[in-house]
C-alpha distance (Angstrom), angle and dihedral (degrees) to the residues before:
residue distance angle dihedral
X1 . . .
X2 3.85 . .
X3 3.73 96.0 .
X4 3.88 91.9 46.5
X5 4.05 90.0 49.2
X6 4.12 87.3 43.8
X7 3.97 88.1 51.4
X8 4.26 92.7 46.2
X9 3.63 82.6 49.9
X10 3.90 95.5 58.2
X11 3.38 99.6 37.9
X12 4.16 89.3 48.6
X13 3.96 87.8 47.0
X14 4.05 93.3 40.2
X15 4.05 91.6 45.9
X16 3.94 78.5 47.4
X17 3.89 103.0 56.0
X18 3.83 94.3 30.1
X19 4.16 104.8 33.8
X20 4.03 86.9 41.6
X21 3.65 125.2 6.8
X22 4.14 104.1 43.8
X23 3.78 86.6 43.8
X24 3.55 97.6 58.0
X25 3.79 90.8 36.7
X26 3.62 89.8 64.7
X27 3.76 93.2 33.1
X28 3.93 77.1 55.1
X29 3.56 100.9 51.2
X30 3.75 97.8 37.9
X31 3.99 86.9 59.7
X32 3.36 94.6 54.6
X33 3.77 111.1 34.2
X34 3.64 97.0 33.2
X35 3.93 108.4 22.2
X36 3.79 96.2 148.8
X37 3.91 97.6 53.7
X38 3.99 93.8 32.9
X39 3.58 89.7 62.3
X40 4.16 96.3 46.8
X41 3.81 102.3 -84.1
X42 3.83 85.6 -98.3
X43 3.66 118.2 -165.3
X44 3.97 120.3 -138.7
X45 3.73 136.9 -154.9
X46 3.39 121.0 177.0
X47 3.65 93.1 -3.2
X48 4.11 83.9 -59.3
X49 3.86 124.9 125.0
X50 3.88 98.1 -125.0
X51 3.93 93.9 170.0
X52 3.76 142.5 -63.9
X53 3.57 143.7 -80.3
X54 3.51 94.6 -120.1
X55 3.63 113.7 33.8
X56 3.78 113.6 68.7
X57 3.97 113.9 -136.0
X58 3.69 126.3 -149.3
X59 4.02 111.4 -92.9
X60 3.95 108.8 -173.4
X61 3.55 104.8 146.5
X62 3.95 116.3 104.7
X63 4.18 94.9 -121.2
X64 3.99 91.1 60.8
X65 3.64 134.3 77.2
X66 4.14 102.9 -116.7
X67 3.63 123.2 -134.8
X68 3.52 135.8 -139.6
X69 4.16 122.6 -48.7
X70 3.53 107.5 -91.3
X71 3.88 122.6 -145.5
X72 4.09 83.5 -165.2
X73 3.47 102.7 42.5
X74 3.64 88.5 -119.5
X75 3.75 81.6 -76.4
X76 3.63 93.9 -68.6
X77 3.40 109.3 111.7
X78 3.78 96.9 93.3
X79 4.58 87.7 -158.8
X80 3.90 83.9 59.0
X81 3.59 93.9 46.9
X82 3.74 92.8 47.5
X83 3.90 91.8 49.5
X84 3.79 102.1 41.0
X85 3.78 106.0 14.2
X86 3.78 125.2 -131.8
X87 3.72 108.8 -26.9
X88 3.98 148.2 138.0
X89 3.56 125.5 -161.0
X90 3.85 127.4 117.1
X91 4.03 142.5 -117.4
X92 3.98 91.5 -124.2
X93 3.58 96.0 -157.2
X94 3.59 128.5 -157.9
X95 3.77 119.1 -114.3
X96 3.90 91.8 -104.3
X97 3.43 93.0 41.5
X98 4.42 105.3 123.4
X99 3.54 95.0 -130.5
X100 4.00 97.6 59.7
X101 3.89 92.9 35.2
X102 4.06 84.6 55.9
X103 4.48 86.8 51.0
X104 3.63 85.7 45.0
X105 4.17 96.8 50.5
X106 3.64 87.1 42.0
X107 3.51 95.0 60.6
X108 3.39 104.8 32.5
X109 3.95 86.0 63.6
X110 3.88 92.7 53.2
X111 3.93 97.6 37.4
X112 3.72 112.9 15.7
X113 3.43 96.1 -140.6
X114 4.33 124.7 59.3
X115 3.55 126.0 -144.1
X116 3.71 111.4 -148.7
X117 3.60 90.6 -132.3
X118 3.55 94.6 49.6
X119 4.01 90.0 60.1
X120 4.15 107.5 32.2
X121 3.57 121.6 58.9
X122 3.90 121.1 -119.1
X123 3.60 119.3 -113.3
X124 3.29 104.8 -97.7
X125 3.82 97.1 39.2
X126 3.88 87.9 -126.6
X127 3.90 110.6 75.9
X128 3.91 110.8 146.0
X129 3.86 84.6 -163.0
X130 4.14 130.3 97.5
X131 3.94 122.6 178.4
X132 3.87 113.2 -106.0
X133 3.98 84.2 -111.7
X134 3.98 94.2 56.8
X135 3.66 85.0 51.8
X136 3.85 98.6 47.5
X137 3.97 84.8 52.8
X138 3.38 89.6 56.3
X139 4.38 94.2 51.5
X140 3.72 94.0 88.1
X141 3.84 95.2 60.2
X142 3.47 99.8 45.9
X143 3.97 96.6 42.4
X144 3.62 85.9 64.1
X145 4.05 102.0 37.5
X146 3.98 85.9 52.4
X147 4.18 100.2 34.4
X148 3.99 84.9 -116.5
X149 3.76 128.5 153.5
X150 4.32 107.1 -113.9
X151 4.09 76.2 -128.1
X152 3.58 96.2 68.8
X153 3.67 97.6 44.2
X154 3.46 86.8 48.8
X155 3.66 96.0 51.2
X156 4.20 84.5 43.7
X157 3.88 80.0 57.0
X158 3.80 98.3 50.7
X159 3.84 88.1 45.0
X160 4.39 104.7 55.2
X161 3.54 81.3 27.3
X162 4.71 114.7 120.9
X163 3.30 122.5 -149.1
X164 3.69 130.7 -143.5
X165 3.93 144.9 -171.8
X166 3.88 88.7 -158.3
X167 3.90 110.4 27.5
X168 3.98 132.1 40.1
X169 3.76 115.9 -88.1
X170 3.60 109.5 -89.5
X171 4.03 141.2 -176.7
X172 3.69 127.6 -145.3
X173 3.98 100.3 -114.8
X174 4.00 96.2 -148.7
X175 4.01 88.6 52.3
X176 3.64 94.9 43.4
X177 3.70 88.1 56.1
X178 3.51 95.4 50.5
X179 3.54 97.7 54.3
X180 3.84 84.0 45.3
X181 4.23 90.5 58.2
X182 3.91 81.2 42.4
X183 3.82 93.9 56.1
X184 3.91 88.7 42.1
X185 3.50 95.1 55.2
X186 3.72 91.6 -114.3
C-alpha cells in the first residue's frame, strides 16, 4: 500500500510540474520575451489582422503575387478542415508523379520557364515565402491586372526581396502584396 501511495504521489506531482507548471512557464516566458512571434507574428493594417509573417495564405486572384502550392489549403478549405482537422504537411511527390507534371505543364504554357517553388509544395504546406524568381514570373500578370509598369514590380521585387549565402533569394508573399495594394493606392 506504501509503494502504490508513493507511485500516486509521483504521478500527481509529475502531472503537476509537467501538465501545469512548465507549460505556463514557457507560456510565461514566451509572452514576455517574445510577444510578437508568440502570438503569430500577425501583420496589421488599419488596426486589422490581415495575416501573418509566418503562415502563408492562399492568393488566387489574378492582381496578387501567388504563393506556394499548398497540400492544406492554407487551412482554408473549410471541407478539408472538417475531414482531417487542422493540419500542414505535404504530398512530396516524385518528379514523375501526374499531379506535379500537370503544375509543371501548366506553367510552363503561361511562363515559359518553372520555378521549383512555384510547382512543389513546401514541407509544411504553410510557407509564407516564394523565391525572387517565382515572383519575377509572376510580374507580367500582375502589371497588366493592376495597369503597372513590369519596372515597378520589379523594383517592388528587389525591395521585400532577402538575401542569402545559403538559400535562394526569397520574398515574404503576404508583405509583398501589401506593398503592392500600397503602391496601387488600395
Amino acid at each position: 500500500m506504501k509503494a502504490i501511495r508513493s507511485s500516486i504521489g509521483l504521478v500527481v506531482m509529475t502531472m503537476i510540474l509537467c501538465g501545469l507548471i512548465f507549460p505556463l512557464a514557457v507560456t510565461a516566458v514566451g509572452q514576455t520575451l517574445f510577444h510578437h512571434q508568440a502570438n503569430g507574428s500577425l501583420v496589421t493594417q488599419n488596426d486589422h489582422v490581415v495575416g501573418s509573417k509566418l503562415i502563408g495564405q492562399q492568393w488566387d486572384e489574378p492582381q496578387y503575387f501567388h504563393g506556394r502550392v499548398s497540400a492544406v489549403k492554407y487551412n482554408m478549405d473549410s471541407t478539408m478542415i472538417k475531414e482531417n482537422g487542422v493540419a500542414s504537411g505535404s504530398h512530396n511527390y516524385s518528379n514523375g508523379h501526374p499531379e506535379l507534371q500537370k503544375r509543371v505543364e501548366a506553367l510552363k504554357q503561361t511562363n515559359g520557364h518553372t520555378p521549383i517553388d512555384a510547382v512543389t509544395e513546401s514541407g509544411s504546406g504553410l510557407d509564407p515565402d516564394i523565391t525572387v524568381d517565382n515572383a519575377k514570373q509572376q510580374v507580367a500578370r500582375i502589371a497588366q491586372r493592376r495597369n503597372l509598369s513590369t519596372e515597378q514590380i520589379n523594383q517592388l521585387i528587389s525591395n521585400q526581396a532577402h538575401h542569402g549565402s545559403l538559400y535562394d533569394d526569397y520574398v515574404n508573399v503576404l508583405a509583398l502584396n501589401l506593398a503592392l495594394d500600397r503602391m496601387s493606392g488600395h
